[in-house]
C-alpha positions as CSV (number, residue, x, y, z in Angstrom):
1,X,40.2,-36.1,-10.7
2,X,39.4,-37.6,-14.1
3,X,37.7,-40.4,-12.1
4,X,34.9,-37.9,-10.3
5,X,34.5,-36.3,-13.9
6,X,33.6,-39.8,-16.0
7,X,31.5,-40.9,-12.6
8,X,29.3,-37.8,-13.7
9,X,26.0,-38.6,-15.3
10,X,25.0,-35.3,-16.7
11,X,28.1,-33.1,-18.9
12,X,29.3,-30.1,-17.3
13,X,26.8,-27.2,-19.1
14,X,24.1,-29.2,-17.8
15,X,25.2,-29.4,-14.1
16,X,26.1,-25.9,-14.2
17,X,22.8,-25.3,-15.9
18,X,21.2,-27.2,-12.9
19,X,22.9,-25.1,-10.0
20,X,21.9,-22.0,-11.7
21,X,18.5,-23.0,-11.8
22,X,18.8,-23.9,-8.1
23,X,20.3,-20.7,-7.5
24,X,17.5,-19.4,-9.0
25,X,15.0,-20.7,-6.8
26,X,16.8,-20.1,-3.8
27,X,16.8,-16.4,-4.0
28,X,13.4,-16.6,-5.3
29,X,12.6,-18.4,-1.9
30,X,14.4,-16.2,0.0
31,X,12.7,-12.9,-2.3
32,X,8.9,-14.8,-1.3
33,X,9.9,-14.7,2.2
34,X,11.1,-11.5,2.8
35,X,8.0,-10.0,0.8
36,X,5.8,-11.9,3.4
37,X,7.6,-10.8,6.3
38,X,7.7,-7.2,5.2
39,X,3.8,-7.9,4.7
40,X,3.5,-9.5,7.9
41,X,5.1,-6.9,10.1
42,X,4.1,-3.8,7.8
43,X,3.4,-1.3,10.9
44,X,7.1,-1.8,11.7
45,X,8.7,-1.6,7.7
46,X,6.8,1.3,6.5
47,X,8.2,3.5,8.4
48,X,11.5,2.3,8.1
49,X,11.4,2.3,4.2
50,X,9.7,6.1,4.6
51,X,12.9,7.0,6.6
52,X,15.6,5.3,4.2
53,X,13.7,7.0,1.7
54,X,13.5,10.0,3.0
55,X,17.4,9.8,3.8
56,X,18.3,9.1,0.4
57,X,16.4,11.7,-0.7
58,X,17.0,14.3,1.2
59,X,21.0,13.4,1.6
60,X,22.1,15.6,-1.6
61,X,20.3,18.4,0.0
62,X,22.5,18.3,3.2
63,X,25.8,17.7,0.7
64,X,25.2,20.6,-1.1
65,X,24.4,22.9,1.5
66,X,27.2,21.5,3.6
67,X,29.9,22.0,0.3
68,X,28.1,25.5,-0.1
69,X,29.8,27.0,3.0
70,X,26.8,26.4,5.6
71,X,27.2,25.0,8.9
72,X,26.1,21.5,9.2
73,X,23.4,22.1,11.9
74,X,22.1,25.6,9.9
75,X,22.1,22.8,6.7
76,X,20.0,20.2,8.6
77,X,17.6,22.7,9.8
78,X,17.2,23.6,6.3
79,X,16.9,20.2,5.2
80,X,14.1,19.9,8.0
81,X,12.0,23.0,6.7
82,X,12.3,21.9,3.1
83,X,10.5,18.9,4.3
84,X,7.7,20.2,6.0
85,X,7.0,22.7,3.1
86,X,7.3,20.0,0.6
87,X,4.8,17.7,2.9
88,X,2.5,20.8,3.4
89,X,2.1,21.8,-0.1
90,X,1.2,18.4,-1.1
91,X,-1.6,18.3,1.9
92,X,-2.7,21.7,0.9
93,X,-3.1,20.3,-3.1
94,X,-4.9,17.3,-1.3
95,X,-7.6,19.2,0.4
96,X,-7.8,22.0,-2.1
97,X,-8.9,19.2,-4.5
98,X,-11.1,17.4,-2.0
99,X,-12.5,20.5,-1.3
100,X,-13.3,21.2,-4.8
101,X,-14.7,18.3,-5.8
102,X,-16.7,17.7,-2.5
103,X,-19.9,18.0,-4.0
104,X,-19.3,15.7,-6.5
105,X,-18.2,13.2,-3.7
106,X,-21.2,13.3,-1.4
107,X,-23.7,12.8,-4.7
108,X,-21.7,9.9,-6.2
109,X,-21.3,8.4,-2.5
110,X,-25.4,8.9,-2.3
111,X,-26.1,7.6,-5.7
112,X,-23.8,4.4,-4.8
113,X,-26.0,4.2,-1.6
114,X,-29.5,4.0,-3.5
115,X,-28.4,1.9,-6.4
116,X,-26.8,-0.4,-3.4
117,X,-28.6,-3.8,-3.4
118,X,-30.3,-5.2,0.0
119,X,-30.1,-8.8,1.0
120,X,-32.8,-10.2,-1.4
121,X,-31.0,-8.1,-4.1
122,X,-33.7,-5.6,-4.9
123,X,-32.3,-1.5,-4.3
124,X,-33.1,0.1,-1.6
125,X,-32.9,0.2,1.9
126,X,-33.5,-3.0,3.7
127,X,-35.8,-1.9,6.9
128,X,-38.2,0.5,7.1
129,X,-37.3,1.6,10.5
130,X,-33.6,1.6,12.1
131,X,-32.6,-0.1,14.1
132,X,-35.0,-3.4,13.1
133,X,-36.8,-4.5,16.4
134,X,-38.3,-8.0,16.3
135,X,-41.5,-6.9,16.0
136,X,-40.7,-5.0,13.0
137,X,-42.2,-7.0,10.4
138,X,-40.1,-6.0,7.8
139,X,-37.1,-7.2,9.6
140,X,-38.6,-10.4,10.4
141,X,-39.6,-11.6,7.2
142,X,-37.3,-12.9,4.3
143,X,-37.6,-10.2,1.9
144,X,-38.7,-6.4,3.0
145,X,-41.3,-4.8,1.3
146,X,-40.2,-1.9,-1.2
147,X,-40.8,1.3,0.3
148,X,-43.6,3.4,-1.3
């Protein structure tokens, strides 16, 4: 056994240094992969993360009610309409705000729209008419004339 251990060319904190580090790419390999596959296939993981989560979250609930003398199915209902008024209040805070700041929206969305540069980099729109027909001149040509 002595034998194998003289053979060695590196001392033993380096060749456990060197399996660490190999460790260490391994799992980072493996991490890389698993990150593009949940990428990849997203349609399918979101969901199934939104459910674990959901699960884990909602879990204690259930326990509690359960250890509180309610009937399991009477808990999971209740689970089940905690839920949906959680979810709803958030979508009700979602559109109150989207419908306060509406206004706000539509002018910075139409003040994006005008300050938007055209093909040949000058604002403004790019034909005078819509949709450009090829005897349009100012979709023909390279750079449309500024509107007056």
């Amino acid at each position: 056994m002595q034998d194998t251990q003289q053979a060695s060319l590196l001392p033993g904190p380096a060749r456990r240094l060197a399996a660490w580090c190999a460790l260490l790419l391994l799992v980072s390999a493996v991490v890389y992969v698993g990150i593009r596959l949940c990428d990849e296939f997203r349609t399918a993981v979101v969901p199934v993360l939104l459910a674990l989560l959901g699960t884990a979250l909602l879990g204690p609930l259930h326990r509690r009610l359960v250890k509180a003398g309610v009937q399991r199915s009477v808990a999971a209902a209740l689970t089940c309409v905690a839920v949906v008024a959680v979810v709803g209040g958030a979508v009700y805070i979602v559109v109150a705000a989207l419908i306060d700041t509406g206004d706000e929206i539509v002018a910075s969305l139409k003040q994006a729209a005008r300050a938007s540069p055209t093909t040949s980099g000058r604002p403004g729109p790019r034909w005078t008419t819509w949709p450009p027909t090829p005897g349009n001149s100012s979709a023909s040509s390279a750079a449309p004339p500024r509107p007056a």
